[in-house]
N, CA and C atoms as an extended XYZ file, in Angstrom:
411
Properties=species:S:1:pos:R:3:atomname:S:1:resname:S:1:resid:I:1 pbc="F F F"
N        -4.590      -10.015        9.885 N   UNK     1
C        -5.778       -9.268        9.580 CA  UNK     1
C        -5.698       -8.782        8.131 C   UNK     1
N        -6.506       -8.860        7.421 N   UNK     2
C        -6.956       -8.057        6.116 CA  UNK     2
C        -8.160       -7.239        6.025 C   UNK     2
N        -8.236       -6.533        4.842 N   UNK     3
C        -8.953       -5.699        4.484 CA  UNK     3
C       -10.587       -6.240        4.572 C   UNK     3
N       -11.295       -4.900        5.700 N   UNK     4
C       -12.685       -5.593        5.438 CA  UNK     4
C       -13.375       -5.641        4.484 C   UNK     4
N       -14.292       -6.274        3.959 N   UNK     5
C       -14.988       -6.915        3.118 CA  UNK     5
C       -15.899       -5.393        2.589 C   UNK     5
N       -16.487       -4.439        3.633 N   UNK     6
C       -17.098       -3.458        2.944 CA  UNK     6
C       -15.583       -2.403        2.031 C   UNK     6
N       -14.274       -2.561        2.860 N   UNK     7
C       -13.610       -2.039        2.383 CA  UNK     7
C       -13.151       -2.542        0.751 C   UNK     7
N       -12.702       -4.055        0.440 N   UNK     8
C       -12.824       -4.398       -0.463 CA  UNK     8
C       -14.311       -4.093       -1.864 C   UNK     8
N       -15.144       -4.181       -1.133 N   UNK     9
C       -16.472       -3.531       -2.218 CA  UNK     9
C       -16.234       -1.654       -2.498 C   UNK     9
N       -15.914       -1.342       -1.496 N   UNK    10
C       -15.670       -0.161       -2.120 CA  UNK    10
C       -14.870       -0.138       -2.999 C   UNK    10
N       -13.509       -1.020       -2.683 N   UNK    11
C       -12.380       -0.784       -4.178 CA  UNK    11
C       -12.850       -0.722       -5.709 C   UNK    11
N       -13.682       -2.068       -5.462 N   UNK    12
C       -14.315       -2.999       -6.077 CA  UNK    12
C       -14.965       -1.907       -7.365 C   UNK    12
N       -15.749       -1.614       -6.560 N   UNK    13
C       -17.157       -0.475       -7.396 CA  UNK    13
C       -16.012        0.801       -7.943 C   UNK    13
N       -15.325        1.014       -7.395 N   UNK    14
C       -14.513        2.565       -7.172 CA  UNK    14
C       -13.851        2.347       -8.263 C   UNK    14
N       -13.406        1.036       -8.498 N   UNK    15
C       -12.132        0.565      -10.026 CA  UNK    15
C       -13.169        0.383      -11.143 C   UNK    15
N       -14.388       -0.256      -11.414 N   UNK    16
C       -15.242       -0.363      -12.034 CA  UNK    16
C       -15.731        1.033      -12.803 C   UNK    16
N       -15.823        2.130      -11.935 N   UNK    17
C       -16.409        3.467      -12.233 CA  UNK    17
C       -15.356        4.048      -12.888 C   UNK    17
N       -13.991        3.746      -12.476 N   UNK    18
C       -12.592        4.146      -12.950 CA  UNK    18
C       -12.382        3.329      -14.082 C   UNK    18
N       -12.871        2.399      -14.568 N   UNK    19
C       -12.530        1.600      -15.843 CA  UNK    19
C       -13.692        2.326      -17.251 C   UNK    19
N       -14.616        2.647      -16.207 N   UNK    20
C       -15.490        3.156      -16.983 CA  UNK    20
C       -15.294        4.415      -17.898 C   UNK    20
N       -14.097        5.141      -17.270 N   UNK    21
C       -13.569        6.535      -17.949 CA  UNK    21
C       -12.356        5.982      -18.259 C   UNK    21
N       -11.637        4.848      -18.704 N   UNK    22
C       -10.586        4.432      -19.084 CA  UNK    22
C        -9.320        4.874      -18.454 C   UNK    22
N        -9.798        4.844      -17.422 N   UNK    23
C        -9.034        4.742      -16.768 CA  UNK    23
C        -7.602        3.558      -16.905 C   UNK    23
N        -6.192        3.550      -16.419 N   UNK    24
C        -5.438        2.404      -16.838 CA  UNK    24
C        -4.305        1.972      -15.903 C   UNK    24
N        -4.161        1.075      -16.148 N   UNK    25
C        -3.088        0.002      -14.983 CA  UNK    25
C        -3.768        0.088      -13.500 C   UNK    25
N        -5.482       -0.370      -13.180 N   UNK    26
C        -5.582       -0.428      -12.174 CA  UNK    26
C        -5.092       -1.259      -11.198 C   UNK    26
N        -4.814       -1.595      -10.137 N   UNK    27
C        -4.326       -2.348       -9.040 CA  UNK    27
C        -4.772       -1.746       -7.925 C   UNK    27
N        -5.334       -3.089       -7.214 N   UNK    28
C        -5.416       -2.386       -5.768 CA  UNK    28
C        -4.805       -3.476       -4.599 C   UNK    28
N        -4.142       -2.657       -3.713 N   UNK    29
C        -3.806       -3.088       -2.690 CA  UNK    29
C        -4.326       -3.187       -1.384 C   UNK    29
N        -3.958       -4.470       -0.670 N   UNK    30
C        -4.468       -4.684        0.990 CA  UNK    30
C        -3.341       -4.008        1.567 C   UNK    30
N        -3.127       -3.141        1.910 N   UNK    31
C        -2.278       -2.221        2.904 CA  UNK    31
C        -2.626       -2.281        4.521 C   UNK    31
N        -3.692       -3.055        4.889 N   UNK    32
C        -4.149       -3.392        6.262 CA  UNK    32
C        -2.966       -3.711        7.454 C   UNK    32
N        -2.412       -4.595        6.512 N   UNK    33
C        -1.029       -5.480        7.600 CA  UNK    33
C        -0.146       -4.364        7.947 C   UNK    33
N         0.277       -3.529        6.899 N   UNK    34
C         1.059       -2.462        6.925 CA  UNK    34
C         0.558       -1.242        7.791 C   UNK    34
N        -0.328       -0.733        7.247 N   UNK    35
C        -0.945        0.888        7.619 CA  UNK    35
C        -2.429        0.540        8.520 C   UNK    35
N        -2.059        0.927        9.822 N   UNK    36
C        -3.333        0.832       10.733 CA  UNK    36
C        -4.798        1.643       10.603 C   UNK    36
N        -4.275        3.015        9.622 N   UNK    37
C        -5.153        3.683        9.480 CA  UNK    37
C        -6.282        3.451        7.939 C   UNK    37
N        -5.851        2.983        7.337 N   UNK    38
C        -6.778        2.283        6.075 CA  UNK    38
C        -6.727        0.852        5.736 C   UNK    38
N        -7.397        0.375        5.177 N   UNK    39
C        -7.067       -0.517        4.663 CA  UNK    39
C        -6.494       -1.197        3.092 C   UNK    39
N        -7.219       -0.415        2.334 N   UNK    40
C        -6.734       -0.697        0.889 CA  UNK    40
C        -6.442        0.525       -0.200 C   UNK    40
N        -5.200        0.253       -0.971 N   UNK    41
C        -5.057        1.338       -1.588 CA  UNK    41
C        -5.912        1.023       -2.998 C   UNK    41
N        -6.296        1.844       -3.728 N   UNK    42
C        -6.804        1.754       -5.338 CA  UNK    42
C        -5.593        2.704       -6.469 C   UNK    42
N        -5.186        2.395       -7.101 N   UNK    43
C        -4.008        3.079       -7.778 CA  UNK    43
C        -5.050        2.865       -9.648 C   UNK    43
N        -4.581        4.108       -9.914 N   UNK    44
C        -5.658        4.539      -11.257 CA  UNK    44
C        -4.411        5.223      -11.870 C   UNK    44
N        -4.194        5.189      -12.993 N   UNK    45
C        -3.654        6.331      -13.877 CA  UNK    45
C        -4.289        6.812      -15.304 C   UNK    45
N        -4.387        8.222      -16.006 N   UNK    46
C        -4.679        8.779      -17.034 CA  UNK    46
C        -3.812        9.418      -17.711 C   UNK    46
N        -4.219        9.600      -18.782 N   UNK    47
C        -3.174        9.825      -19.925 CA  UNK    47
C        -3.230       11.961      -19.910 C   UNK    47
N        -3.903       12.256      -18.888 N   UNK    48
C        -4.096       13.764      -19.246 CA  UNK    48
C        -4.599       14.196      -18.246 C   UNK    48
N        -4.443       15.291      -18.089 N   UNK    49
C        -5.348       15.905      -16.324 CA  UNK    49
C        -6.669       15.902      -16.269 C   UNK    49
N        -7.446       15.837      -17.580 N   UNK    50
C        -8.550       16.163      -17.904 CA  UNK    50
C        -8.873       14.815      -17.675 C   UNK    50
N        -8.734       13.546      -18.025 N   UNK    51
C        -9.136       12.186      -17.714 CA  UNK    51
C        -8.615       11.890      -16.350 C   UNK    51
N        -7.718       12.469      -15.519 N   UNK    52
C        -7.889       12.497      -14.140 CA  UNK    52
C        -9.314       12.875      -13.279 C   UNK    52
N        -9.062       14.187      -13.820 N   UNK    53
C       -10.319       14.710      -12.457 CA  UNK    53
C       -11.481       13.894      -13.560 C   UNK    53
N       -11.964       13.362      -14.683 N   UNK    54
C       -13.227       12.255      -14.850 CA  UNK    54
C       -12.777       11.380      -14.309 C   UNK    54
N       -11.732       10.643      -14.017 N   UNK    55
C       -12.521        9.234      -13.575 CA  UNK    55
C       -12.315        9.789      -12.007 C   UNK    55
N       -11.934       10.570      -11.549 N   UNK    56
C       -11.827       10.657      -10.115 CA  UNK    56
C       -13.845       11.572       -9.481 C   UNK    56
N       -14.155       12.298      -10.522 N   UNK    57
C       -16.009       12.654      -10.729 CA  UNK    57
C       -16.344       10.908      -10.574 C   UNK    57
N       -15.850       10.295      -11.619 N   UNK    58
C       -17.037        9.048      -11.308 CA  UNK    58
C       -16.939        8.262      -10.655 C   UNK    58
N       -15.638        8.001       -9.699 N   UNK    59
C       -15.617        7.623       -8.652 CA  UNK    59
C       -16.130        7.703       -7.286 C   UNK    59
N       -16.279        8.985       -7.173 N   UNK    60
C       -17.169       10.104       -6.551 CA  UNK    60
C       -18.260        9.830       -6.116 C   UNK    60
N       -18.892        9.855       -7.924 N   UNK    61
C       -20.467        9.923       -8.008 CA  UNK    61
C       -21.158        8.660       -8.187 C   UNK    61
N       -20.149        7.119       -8.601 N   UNK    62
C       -21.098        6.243       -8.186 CA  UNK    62
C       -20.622        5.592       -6.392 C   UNK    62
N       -19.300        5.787       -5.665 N   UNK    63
C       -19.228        5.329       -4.353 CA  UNK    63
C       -20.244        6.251       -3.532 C   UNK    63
N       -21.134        7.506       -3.701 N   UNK    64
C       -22.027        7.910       -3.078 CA  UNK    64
C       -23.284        7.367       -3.838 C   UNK    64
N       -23.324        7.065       -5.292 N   UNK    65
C       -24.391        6.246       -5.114 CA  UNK    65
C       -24.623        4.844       -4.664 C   UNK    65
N       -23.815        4.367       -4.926 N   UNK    66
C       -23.831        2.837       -4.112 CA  UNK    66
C       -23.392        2.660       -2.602 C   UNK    66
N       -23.089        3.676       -1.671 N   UNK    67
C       -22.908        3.457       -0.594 CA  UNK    67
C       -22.683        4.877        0.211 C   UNK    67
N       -23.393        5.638       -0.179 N   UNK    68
C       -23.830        6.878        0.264 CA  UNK    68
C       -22.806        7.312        1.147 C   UNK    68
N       -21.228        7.372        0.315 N   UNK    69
C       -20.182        7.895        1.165 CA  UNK    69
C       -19.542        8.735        0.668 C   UNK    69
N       -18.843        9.943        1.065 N   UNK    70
C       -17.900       10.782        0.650 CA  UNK    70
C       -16.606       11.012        0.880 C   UNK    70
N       -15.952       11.329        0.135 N   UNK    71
C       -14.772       11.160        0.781 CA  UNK    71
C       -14.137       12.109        2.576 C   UNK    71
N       -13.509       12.052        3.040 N   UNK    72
C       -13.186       12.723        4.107 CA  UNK    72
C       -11.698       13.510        4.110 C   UNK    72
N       -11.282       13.266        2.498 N   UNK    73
C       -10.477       14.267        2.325 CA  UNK    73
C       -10.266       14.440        1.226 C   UNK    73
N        -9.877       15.167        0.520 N   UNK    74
C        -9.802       15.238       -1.384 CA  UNK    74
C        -8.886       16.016       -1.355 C   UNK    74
N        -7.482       15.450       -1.950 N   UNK    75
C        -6.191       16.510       -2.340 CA  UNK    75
C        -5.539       16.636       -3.923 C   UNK    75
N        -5.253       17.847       -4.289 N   UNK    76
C        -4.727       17.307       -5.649 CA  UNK    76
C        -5.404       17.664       -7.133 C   UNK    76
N        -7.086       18.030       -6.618 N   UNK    77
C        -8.270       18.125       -7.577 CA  UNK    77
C        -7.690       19.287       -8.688 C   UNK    77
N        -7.523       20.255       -7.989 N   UNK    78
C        -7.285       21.382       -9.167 CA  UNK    78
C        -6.526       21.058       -9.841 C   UNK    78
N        -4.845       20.663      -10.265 N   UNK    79
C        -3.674       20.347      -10.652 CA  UNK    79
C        -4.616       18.989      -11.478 C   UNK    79
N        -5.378       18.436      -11.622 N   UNK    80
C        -5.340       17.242      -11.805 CA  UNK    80
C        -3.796       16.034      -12.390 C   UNK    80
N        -3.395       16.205      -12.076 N   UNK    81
C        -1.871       15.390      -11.657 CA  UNK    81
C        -2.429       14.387      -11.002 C   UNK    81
N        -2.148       14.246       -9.561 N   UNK    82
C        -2.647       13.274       -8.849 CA  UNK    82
C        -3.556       13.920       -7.585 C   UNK    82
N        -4.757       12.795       -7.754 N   UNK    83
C        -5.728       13.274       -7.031 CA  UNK    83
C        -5.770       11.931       -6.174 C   UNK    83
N        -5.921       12.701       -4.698 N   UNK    84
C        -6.276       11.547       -3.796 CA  UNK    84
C        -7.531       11.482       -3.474 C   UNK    84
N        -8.366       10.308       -3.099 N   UNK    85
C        -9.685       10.549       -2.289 CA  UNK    85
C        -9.612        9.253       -1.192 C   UNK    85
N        -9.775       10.354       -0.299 N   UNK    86
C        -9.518        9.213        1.566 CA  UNK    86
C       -10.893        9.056        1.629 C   UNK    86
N       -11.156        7.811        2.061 N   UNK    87
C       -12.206        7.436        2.413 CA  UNK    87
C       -12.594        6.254        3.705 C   UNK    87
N       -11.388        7.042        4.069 N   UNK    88
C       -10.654        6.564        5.492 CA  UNK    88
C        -9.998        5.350        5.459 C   UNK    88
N       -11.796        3.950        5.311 N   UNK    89
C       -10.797        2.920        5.221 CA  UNK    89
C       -10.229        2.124        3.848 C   UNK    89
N       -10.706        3.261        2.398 N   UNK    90
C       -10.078        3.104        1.274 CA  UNK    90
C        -9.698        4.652        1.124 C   UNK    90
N        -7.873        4.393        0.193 N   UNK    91
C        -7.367        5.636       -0.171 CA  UNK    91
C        -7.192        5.132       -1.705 C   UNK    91
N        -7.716        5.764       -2.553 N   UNK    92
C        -7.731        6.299       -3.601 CA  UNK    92
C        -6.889        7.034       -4.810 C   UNK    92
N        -5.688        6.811       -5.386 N   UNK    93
C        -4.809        7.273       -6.216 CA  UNK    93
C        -4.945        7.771       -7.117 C   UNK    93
N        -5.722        8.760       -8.123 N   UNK    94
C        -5.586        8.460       -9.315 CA  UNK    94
C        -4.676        9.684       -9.894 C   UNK    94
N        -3.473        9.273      -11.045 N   UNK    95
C        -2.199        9.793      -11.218 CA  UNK    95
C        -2.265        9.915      -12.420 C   UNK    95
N        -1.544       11.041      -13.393 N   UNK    96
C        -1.029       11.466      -14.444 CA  UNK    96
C        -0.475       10.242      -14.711 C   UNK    96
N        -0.252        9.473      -16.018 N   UNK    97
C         0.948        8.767      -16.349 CA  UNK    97
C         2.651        9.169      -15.709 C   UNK    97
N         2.212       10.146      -16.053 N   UNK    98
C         3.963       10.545      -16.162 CA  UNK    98
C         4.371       10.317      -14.774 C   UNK    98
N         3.303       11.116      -13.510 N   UNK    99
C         3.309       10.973      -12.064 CA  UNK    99
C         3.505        9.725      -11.455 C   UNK    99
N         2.699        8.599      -12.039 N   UNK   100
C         2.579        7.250      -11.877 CA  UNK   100
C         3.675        6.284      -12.039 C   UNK   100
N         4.685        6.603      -13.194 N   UNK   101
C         5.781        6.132      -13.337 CA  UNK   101
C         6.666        6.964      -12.229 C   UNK   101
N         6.885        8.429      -12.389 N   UNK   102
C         7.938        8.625      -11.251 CA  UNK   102
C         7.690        8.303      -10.023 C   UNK   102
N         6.388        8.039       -8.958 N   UNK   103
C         6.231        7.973       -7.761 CA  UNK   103
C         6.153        6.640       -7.597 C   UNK   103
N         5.605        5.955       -8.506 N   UNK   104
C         6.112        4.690       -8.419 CA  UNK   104
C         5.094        3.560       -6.586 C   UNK   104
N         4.318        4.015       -6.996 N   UNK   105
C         3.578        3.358       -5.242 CA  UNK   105
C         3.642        2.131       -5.383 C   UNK   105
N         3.494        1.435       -6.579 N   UNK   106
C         3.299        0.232       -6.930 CA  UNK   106
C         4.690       -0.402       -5.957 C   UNK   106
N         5.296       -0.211       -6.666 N   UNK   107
C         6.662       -0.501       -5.869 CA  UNK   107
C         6.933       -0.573       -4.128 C   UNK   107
N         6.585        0.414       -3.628 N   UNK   108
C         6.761        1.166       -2.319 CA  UNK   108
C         5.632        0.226       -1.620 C   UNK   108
N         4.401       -0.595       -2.257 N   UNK   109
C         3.674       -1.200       -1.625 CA  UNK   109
C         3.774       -2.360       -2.706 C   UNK   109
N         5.033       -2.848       -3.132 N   UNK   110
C         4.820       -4.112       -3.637 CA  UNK   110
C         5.040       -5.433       -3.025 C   UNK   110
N         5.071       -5.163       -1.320 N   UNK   111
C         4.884       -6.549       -1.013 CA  UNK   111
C         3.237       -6.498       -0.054 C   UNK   111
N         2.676       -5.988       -0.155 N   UNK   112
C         1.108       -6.196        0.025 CA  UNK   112
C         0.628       -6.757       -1.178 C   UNK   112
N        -0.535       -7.401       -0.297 N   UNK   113
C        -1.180       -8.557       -1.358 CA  UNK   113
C        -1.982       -7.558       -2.193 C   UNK   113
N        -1.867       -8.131       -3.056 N   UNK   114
C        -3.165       -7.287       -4.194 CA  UNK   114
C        -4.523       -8.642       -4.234 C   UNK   114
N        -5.400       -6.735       -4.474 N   UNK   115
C        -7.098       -7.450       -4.376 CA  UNK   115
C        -7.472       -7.435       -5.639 C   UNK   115
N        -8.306       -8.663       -5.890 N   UNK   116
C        -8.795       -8.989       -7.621 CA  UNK   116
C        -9.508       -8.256       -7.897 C   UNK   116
N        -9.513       -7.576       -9.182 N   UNK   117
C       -10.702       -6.347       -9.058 CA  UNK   117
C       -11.310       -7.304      -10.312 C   UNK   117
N       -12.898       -6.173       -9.988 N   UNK   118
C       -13.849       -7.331      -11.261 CA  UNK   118
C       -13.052       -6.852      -12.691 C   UNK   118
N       -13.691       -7.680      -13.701 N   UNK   119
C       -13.355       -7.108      -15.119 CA  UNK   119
C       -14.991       -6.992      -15.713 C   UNK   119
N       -14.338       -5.842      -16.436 N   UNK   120
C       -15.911       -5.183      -16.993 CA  UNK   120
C       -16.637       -6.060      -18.561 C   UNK   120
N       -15.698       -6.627      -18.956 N   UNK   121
C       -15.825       -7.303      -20.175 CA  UNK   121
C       -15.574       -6.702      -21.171 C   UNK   121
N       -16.878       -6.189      -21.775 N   UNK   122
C       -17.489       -5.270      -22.759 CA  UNK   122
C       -17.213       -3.767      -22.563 C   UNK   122
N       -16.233       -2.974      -23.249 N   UNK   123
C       -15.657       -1.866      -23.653 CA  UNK   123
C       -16.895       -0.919      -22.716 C   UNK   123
N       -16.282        0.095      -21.730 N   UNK   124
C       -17.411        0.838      -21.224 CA  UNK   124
C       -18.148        1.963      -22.028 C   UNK   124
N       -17.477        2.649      -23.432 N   UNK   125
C       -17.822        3.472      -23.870 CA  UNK   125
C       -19.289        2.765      -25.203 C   UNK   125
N       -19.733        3.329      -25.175 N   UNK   126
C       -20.968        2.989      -26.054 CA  UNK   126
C       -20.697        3.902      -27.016 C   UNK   126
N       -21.143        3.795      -27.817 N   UNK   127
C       -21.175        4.294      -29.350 CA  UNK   127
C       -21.999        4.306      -30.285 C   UNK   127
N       -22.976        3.450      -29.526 N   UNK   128
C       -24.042        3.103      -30.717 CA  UNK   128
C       -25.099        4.505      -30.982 C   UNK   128
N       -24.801        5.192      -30.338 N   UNK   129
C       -25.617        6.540      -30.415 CA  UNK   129
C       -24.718        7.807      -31.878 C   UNK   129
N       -23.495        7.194      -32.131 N   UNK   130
C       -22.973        7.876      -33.096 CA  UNK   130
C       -23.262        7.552      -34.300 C   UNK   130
N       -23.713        8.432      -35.491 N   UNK   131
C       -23.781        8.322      -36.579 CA  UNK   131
C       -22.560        7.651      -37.295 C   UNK   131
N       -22.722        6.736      -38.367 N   UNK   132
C       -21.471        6.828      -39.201 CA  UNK   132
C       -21.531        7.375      -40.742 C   UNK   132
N       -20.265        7.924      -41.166 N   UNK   133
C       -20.041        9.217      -41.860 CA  UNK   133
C       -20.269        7.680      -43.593 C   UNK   133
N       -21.119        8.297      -44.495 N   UNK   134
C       -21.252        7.638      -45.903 CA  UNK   134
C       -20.155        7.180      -46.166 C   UNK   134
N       -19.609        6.417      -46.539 N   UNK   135
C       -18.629        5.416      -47.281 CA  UNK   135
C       -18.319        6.308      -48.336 C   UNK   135
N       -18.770        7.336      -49.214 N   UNK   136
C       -18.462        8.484      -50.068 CA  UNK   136
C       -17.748        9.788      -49.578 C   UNK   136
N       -17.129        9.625      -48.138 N   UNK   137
C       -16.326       10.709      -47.825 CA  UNK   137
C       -14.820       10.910      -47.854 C   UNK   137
């Protein structure tokens, strides 16, 4: 058995929204074979607590817009360190660097298959709304 297919789209969208806040070293795992109670993990890391709890907001705010779901448990938010979001049959990682190297999940679930996540192409941050400063400064 593997991960269902709505479970995979959730990763899917959930890493996308997480790439979108630069999020880094995404991977996600089919944990199905293993863990009866979810199916896939999403593993996210940021360089600062403050780019934690954003990409873990826009994870949030587009998996309830694209599939009008919430999570059913959220641990971790204040500390932004590592924040979990259960979403029963996706669990959600997103970790401090520093957290990410010591806990190391990658590892601890490195013989589950990993799921292809899309690639965004084109840099998510836009810019074209910024002025640039005269060549005379």
């Amino acid at each position: 058995m593997s991960a269902h297919e709505h479970s995979i789209n959730l990763v899917k969208t959930a890493a996308l929204a997480a790439a979108e806040k630069q999020a880094e070293n995404l991977i996600a795992l089919d944990v199905s074979e293993r863990l009866g109670v979810t199916d896939a993990f999403l593993i996210a890391s940021a360089s600062s607590e403050r780019q934690v709890n954003a990409i873990v907001d826009e994870i949030e705010d587009k998996l309830a817009e694209a599939f009008d779901v919430r999570p059913v448990r959220r641990e971790g938010r204040g500390e932004g360190r590592w924040v979990l979001l259960d979403y029963a049959d996706v669990v959600i990682h997103v970790q401090h660097n520093e957290d990410r190297v010591f806990y190391a999940l990658e590892r601890l679930w490195g013989d589950c298959p990993v799921i292809e996540l899309p690639t965004t192409g084109e840099p998510a941050t836009d810019m074209s709304h910024i002025e640039t400063l005269p060549d005379s400064l």
